[in-house]
Phi, psi and omega in degrees: 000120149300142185230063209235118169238138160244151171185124170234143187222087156334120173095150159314313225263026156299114171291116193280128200274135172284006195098292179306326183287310162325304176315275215312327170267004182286298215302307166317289157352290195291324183283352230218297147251173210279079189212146161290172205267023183251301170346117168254173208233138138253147179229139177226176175235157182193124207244153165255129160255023180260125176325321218250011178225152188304163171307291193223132193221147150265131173239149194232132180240075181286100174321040170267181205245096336274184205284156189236104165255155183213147189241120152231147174280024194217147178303153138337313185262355166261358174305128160243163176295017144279327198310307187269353152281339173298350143281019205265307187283009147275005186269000000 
């Protein structure tokens, strides 16, 4: 399995995502869509403060031939495994 990360973390009010939580949604990801463990996953956090867009999102960047993107509406460190199975139904 590749293991390739990105985290950013923006802003005073930002959480800083751990190493481990990171492992932990790659591993959800990889179990959760239909993609191999050679794929490499970026994750970034990422905050707004322009009204029209949330406080804070995670985008997740599946390295497939084109990139496969996904949006949560949660810090890195609120993510849990319902959040990435609910992407299998954006695929």
């Amino acid at each position: 399995m590749v293991t390739k990360y990105m985290s950013f973390s923006l802003g005073k009010q930002s959480q800083k995502a751990s190493s481990e939580k990171i492992k932990q949604i790659k591993q959800w990801i990889y179990q959760a869509l239909p993609i191999d463990d050679e794929t490499s996953i970026s994750l970034s956090q990422l905050q707004c403060t322009e009204s029209e867009c949330p406080s804070i999102e995670t985008v997740i960047n599946v390295m497939t031939n084109p990139v496969q993107q996904y949006k949560i509406y949660k810090s890195i460190a609120e993510i849990e495994y319902t959040d990435i199975s609910l992407l299998k139904q954006n695929t």
